[in-house]
N, C-alpha and C positions, 0 to 999 in steps of 0.2 A: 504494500500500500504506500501512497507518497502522496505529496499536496500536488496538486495539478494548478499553478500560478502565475500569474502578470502581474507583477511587482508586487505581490503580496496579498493579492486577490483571488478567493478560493472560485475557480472556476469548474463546473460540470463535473463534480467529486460523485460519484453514485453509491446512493445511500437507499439500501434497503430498510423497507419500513414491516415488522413481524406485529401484528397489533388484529385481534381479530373483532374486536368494535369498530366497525364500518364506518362511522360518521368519526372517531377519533383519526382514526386511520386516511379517512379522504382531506379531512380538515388539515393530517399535516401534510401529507401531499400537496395540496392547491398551496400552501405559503412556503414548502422546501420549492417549489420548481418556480415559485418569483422570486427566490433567492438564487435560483440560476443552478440547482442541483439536478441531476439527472436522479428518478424516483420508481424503485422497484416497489409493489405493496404484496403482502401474504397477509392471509388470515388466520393461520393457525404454523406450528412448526414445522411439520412435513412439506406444507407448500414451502415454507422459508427454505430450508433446504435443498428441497428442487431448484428456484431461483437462485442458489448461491452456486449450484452446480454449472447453471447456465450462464453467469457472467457473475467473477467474484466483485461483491461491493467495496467500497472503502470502508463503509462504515454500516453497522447495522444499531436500528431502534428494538430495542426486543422488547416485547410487553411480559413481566413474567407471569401472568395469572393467562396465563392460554392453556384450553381444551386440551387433552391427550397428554402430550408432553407438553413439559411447563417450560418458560423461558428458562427458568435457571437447571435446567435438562438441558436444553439446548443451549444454551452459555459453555455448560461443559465440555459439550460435546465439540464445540466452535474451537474449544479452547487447546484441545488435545488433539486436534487432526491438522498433519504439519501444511497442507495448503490454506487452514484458517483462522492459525494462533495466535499471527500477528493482525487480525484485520478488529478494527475497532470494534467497539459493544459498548452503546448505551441503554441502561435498561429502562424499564417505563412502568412504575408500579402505584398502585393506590394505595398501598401498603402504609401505615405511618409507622410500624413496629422497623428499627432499624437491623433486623438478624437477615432477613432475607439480602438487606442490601449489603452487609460487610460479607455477607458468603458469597453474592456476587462479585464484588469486587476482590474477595479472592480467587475467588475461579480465574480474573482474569480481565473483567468490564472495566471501560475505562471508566464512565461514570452514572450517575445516576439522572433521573428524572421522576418527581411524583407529580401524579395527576389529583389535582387539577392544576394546568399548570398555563403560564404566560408562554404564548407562541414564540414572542421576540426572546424569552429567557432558552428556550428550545431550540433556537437556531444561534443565536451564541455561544451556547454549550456543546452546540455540533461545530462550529466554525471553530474554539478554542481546540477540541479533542481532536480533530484534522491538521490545526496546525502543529501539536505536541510531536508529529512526525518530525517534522522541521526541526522544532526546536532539542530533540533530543540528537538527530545528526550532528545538529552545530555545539550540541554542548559533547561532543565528544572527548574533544582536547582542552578544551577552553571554554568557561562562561564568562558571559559579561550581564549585569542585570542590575540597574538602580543604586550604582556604588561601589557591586559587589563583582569583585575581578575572580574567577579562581583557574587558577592552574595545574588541572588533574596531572598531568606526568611529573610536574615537578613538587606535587603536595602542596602547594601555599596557593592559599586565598590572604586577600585583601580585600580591605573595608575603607572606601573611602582615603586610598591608596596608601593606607596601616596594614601591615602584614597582621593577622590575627594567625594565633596559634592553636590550631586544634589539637585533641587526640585522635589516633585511628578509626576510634568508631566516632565520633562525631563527624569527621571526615566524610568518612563514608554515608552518613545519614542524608550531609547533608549533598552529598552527589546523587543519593538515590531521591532526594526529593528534587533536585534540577533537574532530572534525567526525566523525570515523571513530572513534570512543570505542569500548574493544572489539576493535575489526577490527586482521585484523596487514595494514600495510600495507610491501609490499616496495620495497626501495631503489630501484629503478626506478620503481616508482606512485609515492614519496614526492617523486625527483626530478622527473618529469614534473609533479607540481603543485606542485611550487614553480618547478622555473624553464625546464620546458619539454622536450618533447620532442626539441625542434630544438637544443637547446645542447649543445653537444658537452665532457661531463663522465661520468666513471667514475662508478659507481655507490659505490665507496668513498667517496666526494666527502659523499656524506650522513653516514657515520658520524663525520666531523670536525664535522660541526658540531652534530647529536646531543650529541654529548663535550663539544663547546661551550657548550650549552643548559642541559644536566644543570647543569652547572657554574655558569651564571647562575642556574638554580632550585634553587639548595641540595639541601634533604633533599626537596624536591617532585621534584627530579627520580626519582627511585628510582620514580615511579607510570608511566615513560617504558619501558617493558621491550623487552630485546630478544628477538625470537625468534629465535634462532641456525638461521644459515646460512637463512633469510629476510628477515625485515628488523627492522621497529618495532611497538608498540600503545601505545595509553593505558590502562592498567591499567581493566577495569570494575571499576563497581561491587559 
């Protein structure tokens, strides 16, 4: 998957819509294709699937309360098959209980959406989680972002062109929330990549050193948010 752009402008990115309420479903189609998206629709998961066969999307809307197999069935299933692990998943839940969506977004989604929800907040949350391709390419070697310089090969960030000094794993935390710019990543995905899934540590373990970090990055740290009762992001753009 990759941004399709003129100067920074998400053009004809094809976004499959999985959503089997018909009027939710048409409604974001008529305002993705005046945003200039190219717009698959399914009504239940087996049609989605079919249509991912026939042309992969960039991005997919998954509703998780669908008939037969539930979105977060097929989230899985999207997630573990090597033609479609990398292709984005926004989920689309009425849901207000937050377990369905941190187990989502373990699987692998990049973010979320509840209904009932603002169309314009809908298409900014697709336009951000399209551009996160981009930005994790260019944050490979190098970030740059509101101050904050860092330079993964040679360890050092700067703040407002003050070397700040991390530890290892703040290091790394805070690469894995650049890399993931945007995306709420929860305290389990946050500890599995920084120090594994084999180590045996609480998941509270991350928010000390969060607390930690903030604190080494001054007034930067405030761009570090927390999503209550999930986990962390790095504020987008």
């Amino acid at each position: 998957m990759g941004l399709k752009s003129v100067q920074g402008d998400i053009l004809k990115n094809h976004i499959l819509i999985i959503e089997d309420e018909k009027d939710i479903n048409d409604l974001l189609v008529y305002h993705l294709n005046k945003e200039n998206f190219e717009v698959t629709q399914a009504l239940n998961a087996e049609e989605g699937l079919k249509k991912i066969t026939q042309k992969l999307p960039d991005l997919v809307i998954l509703d998780l309360m669908l008939p037969q197999m539930s979105g977060l069935e097929l989230c899985e299933e999207l997630k573990t098959q090597e033609n479609t692990k990398n292709m984005a998943v926004v989920m689309l839940t009425a849901k207000s209980e937050t377990a369905d969506i941190v187990y989502g977004l373990e699987l692998g989604a990049d973010d979320y959406i509840t209904k009932p929800f603002d169309i314009r907040e809908v298409v900014a949350r697709l336009k951000a989680v399209l551009r996160r391709a981009f930005h994790k390419r260019k944050s490979e070697e190098s970030f740059s972002y509101k101050g904050l310089k860092a330079d993964w090969a040679r360890h050092k960030i700067f703040v407002d062109k003050e070397e700040v000094h991390l530890t290892l794993t703040e290091f790394k935390i805070l690469k894995a929330l650049v890399e993931n710019h945007g995306r709420v990543l929860t305290r389990d995905k946050l500890l599995d990549m920084v120090v594994g899934h084999d180590t045996a540590v609480i998941d509270r373990t991350i928010d000390v050193h969060i607390l930690a970090l903030r604190k080494k990055l001054k007034n930067w740290g405030q761009f570090i948010e927390t999503i209550r009762g999930i986990g962390y992001r790095l504020q987008d753009e």
